[in-house]
C-alpha positions in Angstrom: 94.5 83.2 103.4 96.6 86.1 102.6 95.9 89.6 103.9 96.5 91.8 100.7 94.2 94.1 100.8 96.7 96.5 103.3 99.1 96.4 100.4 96.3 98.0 98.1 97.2 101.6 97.7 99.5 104.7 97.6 103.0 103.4 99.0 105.4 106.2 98.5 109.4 105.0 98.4 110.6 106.6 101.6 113.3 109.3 101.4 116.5 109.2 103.0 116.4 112.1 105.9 119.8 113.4 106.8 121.0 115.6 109.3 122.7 119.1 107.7 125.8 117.5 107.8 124.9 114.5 106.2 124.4 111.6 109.2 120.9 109.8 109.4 118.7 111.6 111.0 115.7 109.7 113.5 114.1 113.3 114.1 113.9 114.0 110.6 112.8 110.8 109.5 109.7 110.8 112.2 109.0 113.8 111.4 108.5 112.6 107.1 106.7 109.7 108.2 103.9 111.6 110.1 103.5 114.1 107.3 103.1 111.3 104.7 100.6 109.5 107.0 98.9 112.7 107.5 98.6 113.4 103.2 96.8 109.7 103.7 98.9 107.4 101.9 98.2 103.1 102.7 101.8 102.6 103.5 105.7 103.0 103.3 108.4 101.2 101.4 111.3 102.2 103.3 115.3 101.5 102.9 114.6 100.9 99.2 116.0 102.6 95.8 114.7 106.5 96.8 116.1 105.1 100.3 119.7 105.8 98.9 119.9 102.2 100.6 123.2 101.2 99.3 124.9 104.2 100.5 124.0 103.6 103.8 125.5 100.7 106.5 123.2 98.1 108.3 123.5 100.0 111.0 121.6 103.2 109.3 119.4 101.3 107.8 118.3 99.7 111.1 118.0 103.2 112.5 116.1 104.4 109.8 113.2 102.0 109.5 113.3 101.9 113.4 112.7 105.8 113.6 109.8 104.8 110.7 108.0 102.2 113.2 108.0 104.4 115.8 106.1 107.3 114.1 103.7 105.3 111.8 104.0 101.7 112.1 100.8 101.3 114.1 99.3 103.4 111.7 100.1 102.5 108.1 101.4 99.6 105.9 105.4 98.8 106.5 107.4 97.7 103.7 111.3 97.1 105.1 113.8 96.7 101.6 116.3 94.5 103.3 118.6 93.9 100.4 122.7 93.9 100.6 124.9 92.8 98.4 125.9 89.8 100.6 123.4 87.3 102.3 124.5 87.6 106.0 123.5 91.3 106.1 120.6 91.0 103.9 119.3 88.6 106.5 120.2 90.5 110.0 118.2 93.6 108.6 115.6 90.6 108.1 115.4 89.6 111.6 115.2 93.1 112.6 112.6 94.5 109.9 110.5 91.3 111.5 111.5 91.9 115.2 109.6 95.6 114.6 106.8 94.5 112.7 106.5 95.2 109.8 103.9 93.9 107.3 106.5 93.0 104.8 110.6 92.9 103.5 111.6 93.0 100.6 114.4 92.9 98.0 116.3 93.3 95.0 118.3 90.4 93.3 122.0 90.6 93.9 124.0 93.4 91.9 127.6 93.2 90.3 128.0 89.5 89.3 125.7 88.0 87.2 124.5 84.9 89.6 122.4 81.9 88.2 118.8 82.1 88.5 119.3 78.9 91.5 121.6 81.5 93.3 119.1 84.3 93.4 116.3 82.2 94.4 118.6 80.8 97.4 119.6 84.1 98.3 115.7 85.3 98.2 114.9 82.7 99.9 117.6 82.7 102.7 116.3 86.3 103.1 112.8 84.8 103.8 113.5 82.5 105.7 115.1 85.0 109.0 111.9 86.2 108.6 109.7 83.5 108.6 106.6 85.0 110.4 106.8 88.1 107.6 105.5 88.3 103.8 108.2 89.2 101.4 108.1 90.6 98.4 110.9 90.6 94.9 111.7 93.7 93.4 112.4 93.8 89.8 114.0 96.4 88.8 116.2 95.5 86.0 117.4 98.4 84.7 119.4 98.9 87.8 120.3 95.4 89.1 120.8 94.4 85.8 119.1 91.3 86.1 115.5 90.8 85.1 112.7 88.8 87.4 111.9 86.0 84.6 109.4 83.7 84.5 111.3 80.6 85.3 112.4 82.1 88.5 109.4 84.2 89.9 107.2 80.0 89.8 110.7 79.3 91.6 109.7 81.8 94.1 106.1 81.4 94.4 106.7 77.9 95.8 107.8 80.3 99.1 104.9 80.3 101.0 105.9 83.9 102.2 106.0 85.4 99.0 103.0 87.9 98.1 103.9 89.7 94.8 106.1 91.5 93.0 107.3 95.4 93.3 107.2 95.7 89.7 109.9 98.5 88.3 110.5 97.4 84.6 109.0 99.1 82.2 107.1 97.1 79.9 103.7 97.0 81.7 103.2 93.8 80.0 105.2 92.5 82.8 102.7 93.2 85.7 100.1 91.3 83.3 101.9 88.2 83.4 103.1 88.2 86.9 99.3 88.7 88.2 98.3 85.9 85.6 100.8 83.5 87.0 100.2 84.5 90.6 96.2 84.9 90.2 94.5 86.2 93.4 97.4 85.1 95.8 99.9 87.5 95.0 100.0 91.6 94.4 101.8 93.2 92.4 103.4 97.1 92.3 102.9 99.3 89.5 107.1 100.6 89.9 107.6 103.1 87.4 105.3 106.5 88.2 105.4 107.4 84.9 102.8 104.9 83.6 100.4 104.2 86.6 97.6 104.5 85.6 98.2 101.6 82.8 99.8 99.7 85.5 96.8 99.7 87.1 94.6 98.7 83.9 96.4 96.1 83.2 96.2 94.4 86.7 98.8 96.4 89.7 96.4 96.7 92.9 99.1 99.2 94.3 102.1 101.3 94.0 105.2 102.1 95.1 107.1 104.7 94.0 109.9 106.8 93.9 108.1 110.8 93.2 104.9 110.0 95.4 106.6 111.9 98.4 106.3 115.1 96.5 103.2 115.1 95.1 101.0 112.0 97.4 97.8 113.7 96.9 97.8 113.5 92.8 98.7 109.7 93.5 96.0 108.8 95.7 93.1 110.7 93.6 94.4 108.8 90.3 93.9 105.6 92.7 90.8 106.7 93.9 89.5 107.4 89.9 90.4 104.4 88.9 88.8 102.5 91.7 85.6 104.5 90.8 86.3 103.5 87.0 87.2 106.8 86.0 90.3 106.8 83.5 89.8 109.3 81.5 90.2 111.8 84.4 93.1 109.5 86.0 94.5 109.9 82.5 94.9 113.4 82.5 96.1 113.5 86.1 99.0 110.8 85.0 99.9 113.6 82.4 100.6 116.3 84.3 102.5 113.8 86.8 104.7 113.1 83.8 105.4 116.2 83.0 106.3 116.7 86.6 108.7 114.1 86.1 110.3 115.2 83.7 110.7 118.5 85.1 112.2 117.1 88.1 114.9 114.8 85.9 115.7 118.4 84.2 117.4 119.7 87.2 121.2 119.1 87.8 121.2 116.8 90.3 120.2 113.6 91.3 116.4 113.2 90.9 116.4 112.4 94.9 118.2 115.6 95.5 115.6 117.5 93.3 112.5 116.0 95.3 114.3 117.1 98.7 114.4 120.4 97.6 110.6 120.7 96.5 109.7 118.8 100.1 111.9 122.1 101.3 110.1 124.4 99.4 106.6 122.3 100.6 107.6 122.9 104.3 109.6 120.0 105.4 113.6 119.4 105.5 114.7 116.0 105.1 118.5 116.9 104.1 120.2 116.0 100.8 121.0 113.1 98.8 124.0 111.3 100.4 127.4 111.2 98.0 128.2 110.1 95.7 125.0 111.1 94.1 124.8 114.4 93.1 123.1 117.0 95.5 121.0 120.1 94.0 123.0 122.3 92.1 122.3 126.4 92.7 121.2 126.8 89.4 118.6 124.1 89.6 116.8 125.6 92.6 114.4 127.9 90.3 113.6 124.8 88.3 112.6 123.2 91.5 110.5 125.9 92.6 109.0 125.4 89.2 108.4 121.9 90.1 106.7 122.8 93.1 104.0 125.3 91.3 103.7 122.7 89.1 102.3 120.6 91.6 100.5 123.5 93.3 98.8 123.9 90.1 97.9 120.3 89.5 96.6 119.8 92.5 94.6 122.9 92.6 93.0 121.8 89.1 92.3 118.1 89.9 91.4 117.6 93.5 88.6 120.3 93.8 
């Protein structure tokens, strides 16, 4: 029987932390992971999208998601993105994302070419299979690998005894519907996109990972906890003023990473900059960051009193 129920929650997409002048930094990372375990979240995707993981060597990567099981991984829910854009590396972060313990790897399909379905199953399931004492889990997220999770292939997968779910990051929620239909009670699957939560949920994610829950975890969690208790309409207007955190956020000049660094700044925690060559905060972006950050003040202050 799988053990899903650890996967049930708030799983915020761990930043990057960088040293000032721009080299991984262990302290810093620690340091994030123990104040996101302290806000109370159920686990950590780490290396993944927010991870600026393909800016960063194999080498980082192991560094980084070591520095993350030695804070918190006795504490919370570990999920290791293991992805490269090649096989062999893909599965030596495998190994090693196993050899710490985590609770689970994951990864997108390959980028660049456009591969068969057969060759992204065999790459998947290469991945799996350096791992083969650890649940894995595909991430869709189309409108960045520019390859969709379809139907054909995700039965492909499921005959992978070591596949659990899907981190679901494509918009339609419709999506999440049909992969928990297909899977039924033996899979879980991620509401991705932050912006419509709380209908993930409704229409069947148990959990979710994603990429703005490091800036405002508590909002996250209470929307969880309301809709556990059965309570939409206030999750509803919680998921509104998330949005329109959002879309604050993707107003400043910068990469939207780079914008939620600042705000952690502003909140009391340094974690560096986004790494080139994505675009670091502008100057003239900082007072629509602050912004942000009352914004979130304010939410928070109205909705989890």
């Amino acid at each position: 029987m799988k053990d899903l129920k650890k996967y049930q929650g708030i799983i915020p997409a761990f930043y990057a932390c960088y040293e000032d002048d721009g080299s991984v930094s262990a302290e810093r990372t620690k340091a994030f992971a123990e104040y996101l375990y302290h806000k109370g979240v159920k686990g950590l995707y780490v290396n993944g999208s927010s991870g600026e993981c393909i800016y960063q060597s194999v080498a980082e990567r192991k560094l980084i998601l070591e520095s993350v099981m030695e804070a918190v991984g006795d504490k919370l829910t570990v999920i290791a993105h293991v992805a490269c854009n090649n096989t062999t590396d893909s599965m030596e972060l495998a190994r090693h994302a196993e050899a710490l313990g985590v609770d689970a790897i994951a990864a997108i399909p390959p980028i660049y070419f456009r591969l068969p379905e057969e060759a992204i199953a065999n790459y998947w399931n290469d991945i799996s299979s350096a791992a083969p004492n650890t649940d894995f889990i595909i991430y869709n997220i189309p409108q960045l690998a520019g390859v969709a999770l379809t139907m054909s292939l995700y039965k492909e997968m499921l005959k992978n005894p070591r596949v659990i779910g899907v981190k679901n990051s494509s918009m339609p929620t419709q999506d999440i519907q049909m992969f928990k239909a297909e899977g039924k009670d033996d899979v879980i699957i991620f509401n991705g996109p932050d912006e419509q939560f709380v209908a993930g949920r409704a229409i069947g994610a148990e959990g979710g990972i994603g990429g703005t829950y490091g800036v405002m975890p508590e909002l996250f969690i209470e929307c969880d906890r309301l809709i556990k208790a059965g309570d939409f309409a206030k999750a509803q207007k919680i998921q509104y003023a998330i949005n329109e955190i959002i879309y604050t956020m993707c107003d400043c000049k910068c990469n939207m990473y780079a914008a939620a660094k600042e705000i952690l700044r502003l909140q009391g925690i340094d974690i560096g900059d986004a790494r080139k060559p994505l675009i670091g905060l502008k100057e003239e972006s900082k007072p629509l960051a602050a912004k942000v950050k009352e914004m979130i003040d304010k939410a928070k202050a109205e909705f989890l009193n």
